[in-house]
C-alpha positions in Angstrom: 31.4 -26.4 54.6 34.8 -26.8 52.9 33.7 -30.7 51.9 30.2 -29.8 50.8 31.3 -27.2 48.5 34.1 -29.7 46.7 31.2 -32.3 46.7 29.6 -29.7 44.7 32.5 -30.3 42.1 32.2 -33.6 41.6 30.2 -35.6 39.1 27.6 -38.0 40.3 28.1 -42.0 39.4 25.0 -43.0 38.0 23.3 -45.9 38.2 23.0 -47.7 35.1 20.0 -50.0 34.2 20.2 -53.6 32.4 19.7 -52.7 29.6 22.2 -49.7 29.5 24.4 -52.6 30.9 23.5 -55.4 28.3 24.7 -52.1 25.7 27.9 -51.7 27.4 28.6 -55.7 27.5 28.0 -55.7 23.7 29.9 -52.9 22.3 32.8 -54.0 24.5 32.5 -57.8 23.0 32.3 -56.3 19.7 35.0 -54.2 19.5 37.0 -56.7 21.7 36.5 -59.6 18.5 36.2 -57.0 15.6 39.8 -55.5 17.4 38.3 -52.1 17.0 39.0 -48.6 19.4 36.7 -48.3 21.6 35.7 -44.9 23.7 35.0 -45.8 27.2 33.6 -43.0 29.6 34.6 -44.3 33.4 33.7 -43.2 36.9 37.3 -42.2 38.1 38.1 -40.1 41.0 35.2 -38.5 41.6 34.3 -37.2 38.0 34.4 -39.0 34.4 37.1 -39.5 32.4 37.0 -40.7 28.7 39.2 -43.0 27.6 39.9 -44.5 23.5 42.3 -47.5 22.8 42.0 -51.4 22.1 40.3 -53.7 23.9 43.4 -56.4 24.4 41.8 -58.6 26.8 39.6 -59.4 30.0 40.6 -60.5 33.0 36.7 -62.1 34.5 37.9 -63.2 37.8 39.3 -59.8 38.8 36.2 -58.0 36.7 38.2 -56.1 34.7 39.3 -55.6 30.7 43.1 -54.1 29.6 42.4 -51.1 27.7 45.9 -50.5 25.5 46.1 -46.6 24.7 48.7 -44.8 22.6 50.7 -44.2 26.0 50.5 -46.8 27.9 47.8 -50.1 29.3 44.8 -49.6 31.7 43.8 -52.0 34.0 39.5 -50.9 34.1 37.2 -52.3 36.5 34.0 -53.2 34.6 32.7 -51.1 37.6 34.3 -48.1 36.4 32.4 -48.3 33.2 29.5 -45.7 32.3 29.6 -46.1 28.6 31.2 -47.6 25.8 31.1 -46.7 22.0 32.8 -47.7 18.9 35.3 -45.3 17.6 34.7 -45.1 14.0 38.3 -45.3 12.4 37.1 -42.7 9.9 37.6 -40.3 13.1 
């Protein structure tokens, strides 16, 4: 009963179609060449998390990008990923 009600906590990972995908895969490229912030909403210990920094790089063999915050680097799996949207530096 205990585990049931925390599973009643948590968000659920969706699963995201090709085309939300294909988005995802293009606003990442674009901010990645453009060197803009990017917000990125992951699937992170059992809930989403959003994350905003710079796109520094991908790493394609381990399927992940380097996500450089004000604080520190993330290493994100392109699993992870729910969404992705420019940060408009007007913000």
């Amino acid at each position: 009963m205990k585990e049931w009600k925390k599973e009643q906590y948590y968000d659920k990972k969706r699963d995201l179609t090709e085309w939300e995908l294909d988005e995802i895969e293009q606003t990442i490229q674009q901010a990645f060449k453009l060197r803009k912030l990017v917000k990125l909403t992951l699937w992170d210990h059992n809930k989403l998390q959003d994350h905003v920094g710079l796109i520094t790089g991908t790493d394609t063999y381990e399927k992940e990008l380097i996500l450089d915050i004000d604080i520190s680097i993330k290493r994100i799996t392109f699993e992870q990923i729910q969404k992705a949207s420019l940060v408009d530096s007007d913000d």
